[in-house]
C-alpha positions in Angstrom: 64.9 25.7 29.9 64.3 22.0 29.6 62.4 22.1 33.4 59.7 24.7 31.6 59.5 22.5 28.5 58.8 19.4 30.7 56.4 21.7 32.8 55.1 22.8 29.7 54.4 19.1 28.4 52.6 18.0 31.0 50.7 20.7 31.6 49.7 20.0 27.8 49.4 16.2 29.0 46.7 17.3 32.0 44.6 20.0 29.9 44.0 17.3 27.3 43.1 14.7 29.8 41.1 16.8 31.3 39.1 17.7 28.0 39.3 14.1 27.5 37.5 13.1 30.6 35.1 16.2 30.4 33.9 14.8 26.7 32.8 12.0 28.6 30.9 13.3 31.1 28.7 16.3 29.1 28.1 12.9 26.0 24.4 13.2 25.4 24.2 9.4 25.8 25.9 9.7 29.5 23.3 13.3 29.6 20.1 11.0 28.8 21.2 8.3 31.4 21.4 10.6 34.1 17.9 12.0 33.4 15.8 8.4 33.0 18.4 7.4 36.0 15.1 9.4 37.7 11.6 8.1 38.1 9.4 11.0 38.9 6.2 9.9 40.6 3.7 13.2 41.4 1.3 12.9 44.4 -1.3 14.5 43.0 -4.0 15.6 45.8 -6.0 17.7 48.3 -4.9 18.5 51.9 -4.4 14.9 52.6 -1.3 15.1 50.1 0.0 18.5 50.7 -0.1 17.8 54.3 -2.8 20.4 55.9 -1.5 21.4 59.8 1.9 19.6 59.3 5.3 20.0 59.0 6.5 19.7 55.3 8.6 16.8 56.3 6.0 15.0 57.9 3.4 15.2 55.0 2.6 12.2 53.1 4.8 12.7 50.2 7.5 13.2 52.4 7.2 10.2 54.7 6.5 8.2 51.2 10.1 9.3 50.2 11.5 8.5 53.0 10.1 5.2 53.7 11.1 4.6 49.9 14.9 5.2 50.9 14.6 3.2 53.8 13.5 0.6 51.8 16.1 1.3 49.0 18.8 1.1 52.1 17.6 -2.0 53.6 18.4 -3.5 50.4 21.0 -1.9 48.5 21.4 -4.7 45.7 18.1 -3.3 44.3 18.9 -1.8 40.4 15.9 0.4 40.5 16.4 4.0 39.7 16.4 7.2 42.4 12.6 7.9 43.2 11.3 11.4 43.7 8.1 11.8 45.3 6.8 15.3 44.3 3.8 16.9 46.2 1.1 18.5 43.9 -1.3 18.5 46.7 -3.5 21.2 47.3 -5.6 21.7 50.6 -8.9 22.5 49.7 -9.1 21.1 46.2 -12.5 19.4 44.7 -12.1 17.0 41.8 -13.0 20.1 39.4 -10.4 22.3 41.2 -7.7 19.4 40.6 -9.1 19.3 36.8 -8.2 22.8 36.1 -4.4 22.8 37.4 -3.8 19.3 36.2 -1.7 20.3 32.8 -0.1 23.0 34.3 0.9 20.2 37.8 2.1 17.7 35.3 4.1 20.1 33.1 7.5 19.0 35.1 7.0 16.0 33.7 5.7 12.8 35.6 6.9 9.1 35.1 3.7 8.1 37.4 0.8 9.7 39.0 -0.4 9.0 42.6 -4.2 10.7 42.2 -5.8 11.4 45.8 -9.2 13.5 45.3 -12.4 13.4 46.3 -12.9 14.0 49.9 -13.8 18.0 49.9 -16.6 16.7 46.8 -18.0 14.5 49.3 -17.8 17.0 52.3 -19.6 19.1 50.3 -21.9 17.1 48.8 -21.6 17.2 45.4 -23.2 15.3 43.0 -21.3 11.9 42.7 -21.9 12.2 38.8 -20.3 15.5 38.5 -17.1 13.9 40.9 -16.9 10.7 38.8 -16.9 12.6 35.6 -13.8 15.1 37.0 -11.9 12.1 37.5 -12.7 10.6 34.4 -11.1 13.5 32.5 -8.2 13.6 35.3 -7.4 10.1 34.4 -8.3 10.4 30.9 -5.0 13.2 30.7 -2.6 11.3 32.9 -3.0 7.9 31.0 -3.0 9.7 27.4 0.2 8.8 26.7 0.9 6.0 29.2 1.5 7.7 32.4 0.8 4.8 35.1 -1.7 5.8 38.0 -2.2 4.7 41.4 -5.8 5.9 42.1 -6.5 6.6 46.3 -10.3 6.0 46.6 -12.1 8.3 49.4 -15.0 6.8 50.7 -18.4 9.1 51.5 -19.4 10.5 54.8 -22.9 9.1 56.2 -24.3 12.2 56.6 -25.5 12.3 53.2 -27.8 8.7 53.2 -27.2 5.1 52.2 -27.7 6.3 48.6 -24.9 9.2 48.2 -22.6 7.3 50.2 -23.2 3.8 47.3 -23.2 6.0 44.3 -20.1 8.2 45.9 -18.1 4.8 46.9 -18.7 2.9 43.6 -16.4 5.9 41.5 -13.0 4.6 42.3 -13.4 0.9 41.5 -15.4 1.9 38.2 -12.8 4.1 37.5 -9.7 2.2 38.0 -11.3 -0.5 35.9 -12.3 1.8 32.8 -8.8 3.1 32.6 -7.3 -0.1 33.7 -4.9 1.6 36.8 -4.3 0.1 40.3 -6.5 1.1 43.1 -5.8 1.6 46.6 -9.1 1.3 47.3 -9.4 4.0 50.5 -6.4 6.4 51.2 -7.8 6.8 54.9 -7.8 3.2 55.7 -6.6 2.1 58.9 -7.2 5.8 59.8 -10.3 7.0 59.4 -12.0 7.7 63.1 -9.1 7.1 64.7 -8.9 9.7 67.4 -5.0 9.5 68.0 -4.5 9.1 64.5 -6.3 12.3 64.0 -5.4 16.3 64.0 -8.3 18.4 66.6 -10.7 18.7 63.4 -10.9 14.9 63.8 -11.2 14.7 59.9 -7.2 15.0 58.7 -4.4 12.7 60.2 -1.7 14.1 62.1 2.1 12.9 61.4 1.3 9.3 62.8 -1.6 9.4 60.6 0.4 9.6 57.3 3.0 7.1 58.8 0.1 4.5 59.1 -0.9 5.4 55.7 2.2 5.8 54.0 3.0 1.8 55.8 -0.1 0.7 54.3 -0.1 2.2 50.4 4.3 2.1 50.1 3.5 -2.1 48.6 1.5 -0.6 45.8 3.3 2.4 45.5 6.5 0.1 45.2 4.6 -1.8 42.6 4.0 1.5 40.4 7.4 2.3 40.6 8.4 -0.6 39.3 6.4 -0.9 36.5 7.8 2.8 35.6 11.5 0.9 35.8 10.6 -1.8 33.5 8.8 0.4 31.0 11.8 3.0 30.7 14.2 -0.7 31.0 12.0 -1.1 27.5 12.3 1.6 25.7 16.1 1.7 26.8 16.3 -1.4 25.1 
């Protein structure tokens, strides 16, 4: 009898440590530090993000996140939050195109935008007016209530004259200035017209293409991400 009262206790003992410990764990405070533990950032693009011809893990929000926890590895003192690099690219997509999926992209929520677009507006010609004022409204959503933005300018094919290719350049600088993001002022830099850098179209880069590009963006892309840390630091605060 006394053995199944002293089983009896501590089982007792366990099941209340147990709901002790488990009271702990589901506390909204320890529930709302897990969640801004996270810092979201949405590469928001055309094929060049969503990695056209490529394996998923070699597109360039992949090879971002990866390089990211390379970095994060390298130096494992760092405090900043886990990063999650989330691809919202779209192959194919104008400026307009990305304007009329933008709410519905950023409704999983977004801590900071990467916005790549523009390319397939100036493959196609369009008017540099109608592309800058696309963008405009893009950024004008993202930045509404504080969302940082680093803003990949495209630069304009010379098939289209000395003019087109001014008017069509001068977006992205304008643009990062008016809504006061960082640029990176050509996502295609270092790779543009480089053969073996190049899939057979010659136009989008192949896996070592996105390395070279995620090597050359990850400073400024760091710097985004910690400007999302110290603002959620901030408002923890």
């Amino acid at each position: 009898m006394e053995l199944v009262q002293s089983l009896q206790q501590a089982r007792v003992v366990l099941l209340a440590g147990l709901i002790a410990l488990q009271a702990i764990s589901i506390t909204p405070s320890a529930l709302a530090g897990s969640q801004s533990a996270e810092i979201r950032v949405v590469a928001f693009g055309d094929s060049l993000t969503a990695g056209y011809m490529l394996q998923p893990d070699q597109s360039f929000p992949a090879q971002l996140q990866m390089a990211l926890d390379a970095a994060h590895r390298k130096d494992p003192s760092t405090t900043q939050p886990k990063v999650t690099i989330i691809n919202a690219g779209v192959s194919g997509d104008t400026t307009a195109a990305g304007l009329e999926r933008l709410a519905w992209t950023l409704e999983g929520g977004a801590d900071a935008v990467i916005l790549e677009l523009g390319a397939n507006d100036a493959l196609r010609g369009v008017d540099p007016k109608q592309t800058a004022a696309n963008l405009d409204k893009i950024l004008t959503q993202i930045t509404a209530n504080g969302t940082p933005v680093l803003l990949a300018g495209m630069k304009a094919p010379g098939n289209w004259g000395a003019d087109y290719a001014r008017d069509f350049d001068a977006i992205f600088p304008a643009l990062a200035a008016k809504h006061k993001v960082a640029l990176y002022p050509f996502f295609l830099d270092g790779v543009a017209l480089n053969k073996s850098l190049a899939l057979n179209d010659g136009m989008h880069p192949n896996a070592a293409g996105i390395a070279e590009i995620v090597n050359r963006i990850q400073p400024q892309v760091e710097t985004l991400i910690a400007a999302v840390a110290a603002k959620k630091a901030q408002a923890k605060n």
